[in-house]
N, C-alpha and C positions, 0 to 999 in steps of 0.2 A: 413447346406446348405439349407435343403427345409425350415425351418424357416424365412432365409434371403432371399426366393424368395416369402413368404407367405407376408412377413415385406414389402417386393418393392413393392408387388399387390397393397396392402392397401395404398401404399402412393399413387401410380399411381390412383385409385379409389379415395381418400381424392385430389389430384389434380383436378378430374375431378369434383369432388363436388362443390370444393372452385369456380374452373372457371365458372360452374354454378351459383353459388351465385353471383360473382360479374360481370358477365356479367347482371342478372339479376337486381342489381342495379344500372349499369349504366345506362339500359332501361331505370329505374323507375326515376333517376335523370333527365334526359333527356329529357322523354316523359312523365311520369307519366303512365304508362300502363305497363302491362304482359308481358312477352313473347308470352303466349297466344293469347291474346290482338294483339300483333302488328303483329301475322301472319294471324289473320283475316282479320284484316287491310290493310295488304300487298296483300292479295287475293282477297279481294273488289276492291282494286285499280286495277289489273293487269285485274280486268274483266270489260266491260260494265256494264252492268244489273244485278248483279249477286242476285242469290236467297240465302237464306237462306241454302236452301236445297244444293244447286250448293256446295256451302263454306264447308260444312260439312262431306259433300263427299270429297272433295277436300284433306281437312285436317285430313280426316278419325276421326272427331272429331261427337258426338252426336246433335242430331237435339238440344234437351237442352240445351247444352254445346254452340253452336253458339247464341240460342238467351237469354242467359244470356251473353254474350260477348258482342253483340250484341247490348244489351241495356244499358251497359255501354260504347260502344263507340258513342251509340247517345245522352246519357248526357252528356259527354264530348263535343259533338258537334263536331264529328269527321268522321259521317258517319249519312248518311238519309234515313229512311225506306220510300216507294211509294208505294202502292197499285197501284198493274199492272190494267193495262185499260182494258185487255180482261178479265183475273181473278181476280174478288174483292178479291179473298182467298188468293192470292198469293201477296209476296211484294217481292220488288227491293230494292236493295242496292247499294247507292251511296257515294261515299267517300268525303266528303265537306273540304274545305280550310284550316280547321284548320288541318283535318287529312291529308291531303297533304304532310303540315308543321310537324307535328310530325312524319311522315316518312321522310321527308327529316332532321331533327335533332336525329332523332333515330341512335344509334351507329351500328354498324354491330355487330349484334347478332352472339352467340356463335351455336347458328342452322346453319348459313351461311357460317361459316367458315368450320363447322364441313363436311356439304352437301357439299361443292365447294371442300374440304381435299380430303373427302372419293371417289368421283366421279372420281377423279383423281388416285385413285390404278388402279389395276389391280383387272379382277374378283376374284382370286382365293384368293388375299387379302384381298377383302369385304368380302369372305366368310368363310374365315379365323376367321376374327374381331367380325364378325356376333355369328361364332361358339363358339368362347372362351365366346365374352359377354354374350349369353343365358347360357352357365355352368355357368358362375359368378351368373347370376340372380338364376339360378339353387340352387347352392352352400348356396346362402344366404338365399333359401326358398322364393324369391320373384318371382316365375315364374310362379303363380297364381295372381299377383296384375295386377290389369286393367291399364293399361298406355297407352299415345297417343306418338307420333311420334315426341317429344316435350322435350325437352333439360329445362327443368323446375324442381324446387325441390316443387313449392306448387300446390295449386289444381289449375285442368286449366280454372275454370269456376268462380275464386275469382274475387271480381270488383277492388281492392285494391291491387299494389303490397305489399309484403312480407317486404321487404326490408323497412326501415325508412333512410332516408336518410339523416347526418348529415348536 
């Protein structure tokens, strides 16, 4: 009995992987960007002005971690950096046409469903899901690894998705 509930975890866990992976290359089909990538993207749009600094916070992601993203979604030609007019030090983030266009082709990401799922429990059920998942991360000795708030299996600051797409 406890074998056949260890045997279910791990499928349940290898489901959530796989959904990871191919959400992650449907992105990458689609838009050619991260998941990473396209939640910056999504937070540049949803702001004016937005700073560097604004996004990072945002995303609870590292000052580094944005402006390597950052600069791969201005090669892409997907977003335009401005140095602000009161502070030369500081720049703005604008989101240009083409990134528009790759959020509006971008598939609904497996973050979104998961955010819109969970928001819909009940508290005591988030805190539930919360609890078992950190003993899992526990369990597997992974509750020292630094992670972001990001439904991703590779690093969040990569310019190139993971995935190759046939």
């Amino acid at each position: 009995m406890h074998a056949d509930i260890a045997t279910q975890t791990l499928r349940a866990l290898r489901r959530i992987m796989r959904a990871t992976e191919i959400g992650s290359r449907q992105l990458a089909a689609a838009t050619g960007l991260t998941p990473s990538q396209l939640l910056v993207l999504r937070e540049i749009d949803a702001r004016d002005a937005a700073t560097p600094g604004a996004i990072a916070h945002a995303l609870h992601f590292s000052q580094a971690t944005i402006t390597t993203i950052v600069d791969r979604l201005v090669a892409l030609n997907y977003v335009q950096r401005q140095r602000s007019e009161r502070d030369k030090r500081q720049s703005h983030l604008r989101i240009l046409p083409d990134g528009v266009a790759a959020l509006a082709n971008a598939p609904d990401p497996l973050q979104m469903k998961f955010t819109d799922g969970f928001g819909k429990l009940e508290p005591w059920e988030q805190a539930m899901i919360l609890a078992s998942v950190e003993r899992l991360s526990s369990l597997m000795g992974a509750q020292d690894i630094d992670a972001a708030p990001l439904l991703d299996s590779g690093l969040i600051d990569r310019s190139e998705p993971v995935w190759q797409v046939d």
